[in-house]
VMD Tcl script that draws the C-alpha trace (Angstrom):
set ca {
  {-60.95 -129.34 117.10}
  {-60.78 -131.30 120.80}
  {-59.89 -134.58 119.08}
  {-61.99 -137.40 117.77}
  {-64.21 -139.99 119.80}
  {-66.26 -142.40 118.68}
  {-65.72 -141.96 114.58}
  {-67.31 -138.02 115.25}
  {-64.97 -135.14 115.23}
  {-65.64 -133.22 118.58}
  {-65.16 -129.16 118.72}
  {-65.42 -126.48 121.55}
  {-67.28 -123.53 120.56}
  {-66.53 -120.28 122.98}
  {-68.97 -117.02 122.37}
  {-68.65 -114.03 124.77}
  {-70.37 -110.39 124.76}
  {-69.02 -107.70 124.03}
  {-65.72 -109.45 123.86}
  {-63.74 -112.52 125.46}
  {-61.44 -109.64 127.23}
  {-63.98 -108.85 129.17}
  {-67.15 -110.96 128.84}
  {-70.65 -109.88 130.77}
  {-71.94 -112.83 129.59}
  {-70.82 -116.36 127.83}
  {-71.05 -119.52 126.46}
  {-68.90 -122.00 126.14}
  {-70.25 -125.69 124.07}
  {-68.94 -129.08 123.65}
  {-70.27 -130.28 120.36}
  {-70.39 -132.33 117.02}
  {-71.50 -131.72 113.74}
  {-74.12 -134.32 112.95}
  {-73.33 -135.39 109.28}
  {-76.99 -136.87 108.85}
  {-79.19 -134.57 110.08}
  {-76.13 -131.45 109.38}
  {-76.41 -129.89 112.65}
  {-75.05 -128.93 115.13}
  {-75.17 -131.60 118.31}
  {-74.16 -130.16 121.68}
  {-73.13 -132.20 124.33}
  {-71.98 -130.42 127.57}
  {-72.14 -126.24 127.83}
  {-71.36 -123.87 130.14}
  {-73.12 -120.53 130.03}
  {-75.17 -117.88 131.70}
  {-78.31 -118.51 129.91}
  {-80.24 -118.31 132.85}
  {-79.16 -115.59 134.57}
  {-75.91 -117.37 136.37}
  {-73.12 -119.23 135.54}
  {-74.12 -122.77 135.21}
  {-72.69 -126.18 134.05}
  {-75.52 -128.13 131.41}
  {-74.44 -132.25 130.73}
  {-76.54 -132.06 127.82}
  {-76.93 -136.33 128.16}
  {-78.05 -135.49 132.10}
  {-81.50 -133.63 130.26}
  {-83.49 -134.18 134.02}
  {-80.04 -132.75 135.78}
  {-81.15 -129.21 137.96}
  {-78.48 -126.11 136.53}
  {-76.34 -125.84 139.28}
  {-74.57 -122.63 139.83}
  {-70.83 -123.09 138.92}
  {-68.27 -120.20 140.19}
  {-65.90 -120.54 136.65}
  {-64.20 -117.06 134.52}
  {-64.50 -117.50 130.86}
  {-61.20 -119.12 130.75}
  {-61.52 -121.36 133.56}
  {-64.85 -122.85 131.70}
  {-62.90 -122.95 128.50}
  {-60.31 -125.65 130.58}
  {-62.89 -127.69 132.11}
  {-64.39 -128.22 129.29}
  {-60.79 -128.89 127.45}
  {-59.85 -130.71 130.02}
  {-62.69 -133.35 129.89}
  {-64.31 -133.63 126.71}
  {-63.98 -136.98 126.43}
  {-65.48 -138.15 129.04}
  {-68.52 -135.70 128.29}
  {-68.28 -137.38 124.77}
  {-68.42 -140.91 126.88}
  {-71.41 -139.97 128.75}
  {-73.29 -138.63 125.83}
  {-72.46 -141.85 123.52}
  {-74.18 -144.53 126.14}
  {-77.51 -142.63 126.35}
  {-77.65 -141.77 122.83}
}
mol new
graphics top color blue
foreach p $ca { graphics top sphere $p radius 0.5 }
foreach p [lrange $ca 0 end-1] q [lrange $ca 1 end] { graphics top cylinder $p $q radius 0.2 }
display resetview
């Protein structure tokens, strides 16, 4: 768990194939777990869903997927690193 904001437990989630030693391809989410509707809510990501490594703000829906030059790890930190104020963001538009 990152910590708590806003009464909501926040969590990172980190998925890599074939393994997190050496990933080809990743994911790495910012989320809650959405007692109401029991699902999962994500907030910010960083993945290569598209082809390249890009940076989604989930609460920025219009934002264009800018390429991002970030290991595994170094997404993992970012997103460690600033949770909260992804968390912030999120809370005023939703």
């Amino acid at each position: 768990m990152l910590g708590e904001k806003f009464g909501r437990p926040y969590l990172l989630s980190v998925r890599a194939r074939p393994s997190t030693n050496n990933p080809e391809e990743f994911a790495v989410t910012v989320h809650y777990n959405d007692s109401e509707t029991e699902s999962s809510i994500a907030v910010a990501r960083i993945d290569m869903a598209h082809g390249y490594t890009h940076f989604d703000k989930l609460y920025r829906r219009d934002e264009p997927k800018e390429p991002v030059d970030l290991s595994l790890w170094e997404a993992v930190e970012r997103l460690e690193s600033n949770w909260r104020t992804y968390a912030e963001s999120y809370e005023r538009l939703d």
